[in-house]
Every structure is written in structure tokens, then in C-alpha cells.
C-alpha positions in Angstrom: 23.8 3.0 -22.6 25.1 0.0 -20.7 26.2 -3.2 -22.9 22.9 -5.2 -23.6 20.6 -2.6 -22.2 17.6 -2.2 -23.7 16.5 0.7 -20.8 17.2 4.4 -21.8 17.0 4.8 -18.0 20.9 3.4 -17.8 23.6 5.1 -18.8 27.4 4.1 -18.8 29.2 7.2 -16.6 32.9 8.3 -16.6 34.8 10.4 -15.1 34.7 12.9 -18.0 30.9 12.9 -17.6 30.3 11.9 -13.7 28.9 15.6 -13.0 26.5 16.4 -15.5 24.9 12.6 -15.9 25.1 12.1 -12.0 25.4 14.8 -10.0 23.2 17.2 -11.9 20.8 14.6 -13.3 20.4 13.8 -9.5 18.5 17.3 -8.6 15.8 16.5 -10.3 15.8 12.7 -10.6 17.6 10.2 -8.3 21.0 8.2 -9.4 21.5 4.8 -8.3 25.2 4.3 -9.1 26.6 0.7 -9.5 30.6 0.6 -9.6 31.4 -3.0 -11.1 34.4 -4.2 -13.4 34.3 -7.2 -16.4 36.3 -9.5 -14.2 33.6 -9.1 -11.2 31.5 -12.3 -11.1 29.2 -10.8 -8.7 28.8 -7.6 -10.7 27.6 -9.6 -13.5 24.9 -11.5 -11.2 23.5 -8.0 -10.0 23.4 -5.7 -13.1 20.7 -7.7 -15.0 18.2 -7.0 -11.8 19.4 -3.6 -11.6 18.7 -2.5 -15.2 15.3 -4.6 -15.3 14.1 -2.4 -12.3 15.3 0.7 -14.3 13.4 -0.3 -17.1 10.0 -0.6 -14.7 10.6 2.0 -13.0 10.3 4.2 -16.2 12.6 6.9 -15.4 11.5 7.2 -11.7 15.7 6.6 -11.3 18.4 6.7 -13.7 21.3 3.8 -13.5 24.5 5.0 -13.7 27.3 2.3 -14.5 31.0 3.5 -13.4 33.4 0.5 -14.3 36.2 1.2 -11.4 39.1 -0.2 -14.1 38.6 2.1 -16.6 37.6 5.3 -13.6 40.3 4.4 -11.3 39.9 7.9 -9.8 36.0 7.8 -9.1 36.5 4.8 -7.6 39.4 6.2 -5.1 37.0 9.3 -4.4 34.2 7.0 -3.2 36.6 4.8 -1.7 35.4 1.7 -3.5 37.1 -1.4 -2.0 34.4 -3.6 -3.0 32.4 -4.4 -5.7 29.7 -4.4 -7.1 29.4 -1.3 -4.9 25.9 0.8 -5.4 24.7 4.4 -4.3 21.8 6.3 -3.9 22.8 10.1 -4.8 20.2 12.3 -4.4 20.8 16.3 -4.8 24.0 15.6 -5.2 24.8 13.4 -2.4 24.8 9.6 -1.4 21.3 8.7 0.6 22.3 5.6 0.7 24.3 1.9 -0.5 24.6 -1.0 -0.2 27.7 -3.8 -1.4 27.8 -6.9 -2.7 24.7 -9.0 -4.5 21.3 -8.6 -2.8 18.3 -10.3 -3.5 15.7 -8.7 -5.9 13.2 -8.1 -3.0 15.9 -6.4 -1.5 16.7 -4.1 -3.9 13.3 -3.3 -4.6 13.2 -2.1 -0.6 16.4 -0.1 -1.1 14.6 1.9 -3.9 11.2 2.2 -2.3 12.9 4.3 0.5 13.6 7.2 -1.9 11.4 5.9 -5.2 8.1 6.0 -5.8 7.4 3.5 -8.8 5.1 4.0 -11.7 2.5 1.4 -9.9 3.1 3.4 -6.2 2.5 6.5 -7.8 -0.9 4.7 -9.7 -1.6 3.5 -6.2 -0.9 7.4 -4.4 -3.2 8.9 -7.0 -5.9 6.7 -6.8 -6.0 7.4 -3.2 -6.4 11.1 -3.4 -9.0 10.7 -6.0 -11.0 7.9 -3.8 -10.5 10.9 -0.5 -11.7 13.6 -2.8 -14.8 11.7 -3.4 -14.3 11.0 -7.2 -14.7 6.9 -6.6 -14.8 5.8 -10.5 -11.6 7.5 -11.3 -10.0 5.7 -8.0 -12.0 2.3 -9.5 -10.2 2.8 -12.4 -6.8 3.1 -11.6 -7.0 0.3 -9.7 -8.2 -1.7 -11.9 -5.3 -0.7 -14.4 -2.7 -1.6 -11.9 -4.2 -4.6 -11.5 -4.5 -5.7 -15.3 -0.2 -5.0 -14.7 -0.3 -6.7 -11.3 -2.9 -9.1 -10.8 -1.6 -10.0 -7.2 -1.0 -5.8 -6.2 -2.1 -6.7 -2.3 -2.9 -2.6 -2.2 -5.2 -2.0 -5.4 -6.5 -5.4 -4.6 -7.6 -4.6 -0.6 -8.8 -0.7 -1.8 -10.6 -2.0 -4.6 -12.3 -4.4 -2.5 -13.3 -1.6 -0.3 -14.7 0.6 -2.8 -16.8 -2.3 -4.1 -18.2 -3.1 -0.3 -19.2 0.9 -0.2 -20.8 0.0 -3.9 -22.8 -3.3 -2.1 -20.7 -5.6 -4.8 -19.7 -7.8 -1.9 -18.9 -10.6 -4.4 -16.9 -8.7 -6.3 -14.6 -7.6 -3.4 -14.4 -10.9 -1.7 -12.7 -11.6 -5.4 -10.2 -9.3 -4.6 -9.5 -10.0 -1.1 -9.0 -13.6 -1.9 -5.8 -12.2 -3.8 -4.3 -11.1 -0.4 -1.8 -13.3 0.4 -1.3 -13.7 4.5 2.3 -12.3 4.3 1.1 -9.3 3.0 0.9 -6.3 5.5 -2.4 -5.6 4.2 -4.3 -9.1 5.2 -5.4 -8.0 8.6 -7.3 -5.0 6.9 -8.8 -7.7 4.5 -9.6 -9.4 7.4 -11.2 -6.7 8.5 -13.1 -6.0 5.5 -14.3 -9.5 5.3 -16.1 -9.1 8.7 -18.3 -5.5 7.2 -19.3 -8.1 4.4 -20.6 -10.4 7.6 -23.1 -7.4 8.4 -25.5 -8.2 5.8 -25.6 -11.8 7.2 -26.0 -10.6 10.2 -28.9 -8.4 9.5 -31.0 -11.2 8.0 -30.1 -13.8 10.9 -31.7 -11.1 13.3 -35.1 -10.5 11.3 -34.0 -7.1 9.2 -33.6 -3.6 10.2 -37.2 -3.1 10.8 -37.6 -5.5 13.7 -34.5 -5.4 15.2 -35.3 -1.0 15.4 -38.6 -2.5 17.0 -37.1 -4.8 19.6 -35.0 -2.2 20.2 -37.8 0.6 20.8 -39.4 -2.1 23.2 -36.5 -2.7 24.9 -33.3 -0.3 24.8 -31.3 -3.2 26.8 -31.6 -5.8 24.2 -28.6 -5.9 22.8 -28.8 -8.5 20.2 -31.5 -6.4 18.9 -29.0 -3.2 18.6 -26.6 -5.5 17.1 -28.8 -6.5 14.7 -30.0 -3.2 14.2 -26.8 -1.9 13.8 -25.6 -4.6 11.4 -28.7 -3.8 9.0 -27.5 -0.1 9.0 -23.9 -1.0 8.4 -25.2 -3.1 5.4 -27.5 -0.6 4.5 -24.5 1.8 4.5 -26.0 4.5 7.2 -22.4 4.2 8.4 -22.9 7.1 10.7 -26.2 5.1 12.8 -24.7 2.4 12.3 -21.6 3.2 14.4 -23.6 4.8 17.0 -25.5 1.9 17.7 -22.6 -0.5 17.9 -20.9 2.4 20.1 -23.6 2.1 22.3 -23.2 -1.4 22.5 -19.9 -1.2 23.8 -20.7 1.6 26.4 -23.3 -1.2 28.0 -21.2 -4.2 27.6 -17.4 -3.7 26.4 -17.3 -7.8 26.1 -20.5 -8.8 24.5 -19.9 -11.4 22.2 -16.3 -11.3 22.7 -16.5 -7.7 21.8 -18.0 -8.1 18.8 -19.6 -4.5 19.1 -15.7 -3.5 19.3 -14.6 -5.3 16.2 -17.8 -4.6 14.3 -16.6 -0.9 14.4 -12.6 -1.5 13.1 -14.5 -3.0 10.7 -16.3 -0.3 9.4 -13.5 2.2 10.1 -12.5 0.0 7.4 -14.9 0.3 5.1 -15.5 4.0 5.0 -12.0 4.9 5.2 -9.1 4.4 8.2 -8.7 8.5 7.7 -12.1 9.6 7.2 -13.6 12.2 9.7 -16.4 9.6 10.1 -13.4 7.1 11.5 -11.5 9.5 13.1 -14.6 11.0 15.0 -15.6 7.6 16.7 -12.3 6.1 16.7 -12.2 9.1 19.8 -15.5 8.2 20.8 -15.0 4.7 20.8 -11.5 5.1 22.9 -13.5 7.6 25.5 -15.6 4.5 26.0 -12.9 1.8 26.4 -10.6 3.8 28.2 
């Protein structure tokens, strides 16, 4: 274990023991290999971020620690010239590397492109249980990544849309709060903000039952089928709902600066981007525009 470690996910490596702790460990786990040396300033500014990332990570990676002094030959086989010097070895070969100090957001991006972390596997898992229909357990995992990770854009935005399926729309504007605007998830919170708008636009046009009325009376009134459309939307008839907004847009692509349009994202949204609900009238909806 490295000097000062307290993570048995790092592991000093020589050249005695570079192909069982690297190269086999690294079939069935990935090896992030730094190459550093006592007299390297830079080394010492890196390795603390490195071996607090293999702690979180929990074993997802090990951290193997060659100092080129003492493995002069390792360090010629990889031709180090360098350091700190770091690799990605993955069934047995280098994936990738990178040299010199980088910034901790930059090392986290490094790992993400061949680690899942404990919290990304939370996050994959309570996806699969929220597209198998099993909402609670999904609930729950997001919540528990959250009690870890308050500000977790991802659990925060899917929680959020769980909650809007529930009717707890203050709940999930909560959680959408969280979302900062750098995060690539705010334009779906956006999104999502605008389904919470249906209910509020239900009651500004007299509730579902008069708005179906108007409608009846008039199939061309198309604040009526907005309306009427919003109540279902709130109501969670997801399926009317998007036909009637659909039908909004086949009369009048721009009404209300294509609110029918947008209303729909929305709701794509809410009852899931990859949901045969979506994906049936994201075609419908793209027959209509284009």
C-alpha cells in the first residue's frame, strides 16, 4: 500500500510484481498506473487526488504506484520521460494516459471513460428498475445517492420525474431547483418544469370537462384542445393527452409559439425520453413537422 494511504484500492508495484498486480489484476478490474519519484514536486501534488478517487471509487479501479527510481526498467519499457506519468491498462493493455498534473475534474473524466463509479452504477441501476416498471426501488436509490450527493444533477432530475408521474409536483420542483445551469441535464429540467405548468394550465382554461365540451362544440378551437390536453397531461392520460396536443400541431405548427410542440418534449419528458409512448409520437410528431 502506498505511503500514507488509507485506500486498499492502492497498491505500491515493482518490477518483481508488475504482472500479477497489473497486468492480471487488469482482466478483471482496470489499473490506473501512476509512475512518480520522491524528488517529483508535481508527483506529490497529483497522488493525493489520485488515491482519494481510488478510495471512492471502492475498488471500481485499482492504483498502481511504480516509482521510476527504484523500477528503472519499467520505466524504460513504457518509455517514461515524464513524470508523473499515468495509464489506463485495461486487459492487459494501455486504454489510455495522460502526463503531468491535471485538475481533479479532469481526472474524474479520464476515469469515467472506462469506470463506472459506485454512484454511476447507483444511478444505471435505478434506471433499469424505473424502465422495468418497479418505481419505489428506482425512488429509492435515488434518494440514497442523494443523501451521498445532495447536488447529483442525475438522481436529482430523475427523481424529480418520478415524483411529477407521482402528482408531487412540489416535491420535484425541490429537486430541480438543485440543477445547476452548467449541468447537461438543465434543459431536461427545463423541460420538466414546463409538464408541472400543465396543471396550471388546466385550471386557467376551466378543467378538463369544459375544455372536452368546447371542444365537442367546436373541433377548431384550439385553446380549448390545449386546455383539454393540458388537463389530461395533469391528469396523467399521457397517451390523450399527446394526441390532442399532436393534433394541435397538425392544424397550427406555430400556435402560441408552438406551444403544442414544446408541450409534447415536455411530456416525452415526463413519461420517459425511451418509452414506446415517447418514441411512438416522437415519429408521429416528426411526420407532422416534417
Amino acid at each position: 500500500m502506498a505511503v500514507g494511504s488509507k485506500s486498499a484500492f492502492v497498491i505500491d508495484v515493482n518490477e518483481q510484481s508488475f504482472t500479477k498486480d497489473v497486468l492480471e489484476k487488469s482482466r478483471q478490474t482496470p489499473v490506473v498506473v501512476d509512475f512518480w519519484a520522491e524528488w517529483c514536486g508535481p508527483c506529490k501534488a497529483l497522488s493525493p487526488t489520485l488515491e482519494r478517487l481510488a478510495a471512492e471509487f471502492n475498488g471500481a479501479f485499482i492504483l498502481a504506484k511504480i516509482n521510476t527510481e527504484d523500477n528503472q526498467q519499467l520505466a524504460a519499457y513504457f518509455r517514461i520521460q515524464s513524470i508523473p506519468n499515468v495509464k489506463m491498462i485495461v486487459n492487459a493493455k494501455i486504454v489510455d494516459e495522460f502526463v503531468g498534473v491535471i485538475s481533479e475534474d479532469q481526472i474524474r473524466e479520464f476515469l469515467s471513460r472506462h469506470i463506472q463509479s459506485p454512484i454511476d452504477k447507483q444511478l444505471a441501476e435505478a434506471q433499469r428498475m424505473a424502465e422495468s416498471g418497479d418505481k419505489e426501488a428506482a425512488r429509492s436509490i435515488y434518494e440514497l445517492v442523494l443523501n451521498d450527493d445532495p447536488d447529483n444533477s442525475v438522481a436529482n432530475l430523475e427523481l424529480a420525474r418520478l415524483l411529477i408521474a407521482d402528482g408531487d409536483e412540489q416535491a420535484a420542483e425541490s429537486h430541480l431547483e438543485r440543477i445547476s445551469i452548467a449541468a447537461s441535464e438543465y434543459d431536461t429540467a427545463v423541460q420538466l418544469r414546463q409538464a408541472m405548468s400543465f396543471h396550471r394550465d388546466c385550471r386557467a382554461a376551466g378543467g378538463e370537462d369544459a375544455c372536452r365540451r368546447k371542444v365537442e362544440a367546436n373541433p377548431n378551437d384550439l385553446d380549448a384542445r390545449f386546455g383539454l390536453a393540458s388537463c389530461l397531461a395533469a391528469a396523467r392520460k399521457y397517451e390523450e393527452a399527446l394526441n390532442e396536443f399532436l393534433a394541435i400541431v397538425a392544424k397550427d405548427k406555430t400556435y402560441q409559439d408552438e406551444a403544442a410542440r414544446k408541450a409534447m418534449i415536455a411530456l416525452f419528458s415526463v413519461i420517459g425520453e425511451r418509452s414506446d409512448l415517447a418514441n411512438e409520437y416522437r415519429r408521429k410528431l416528426a411526420s407532422v413537422l416534417y
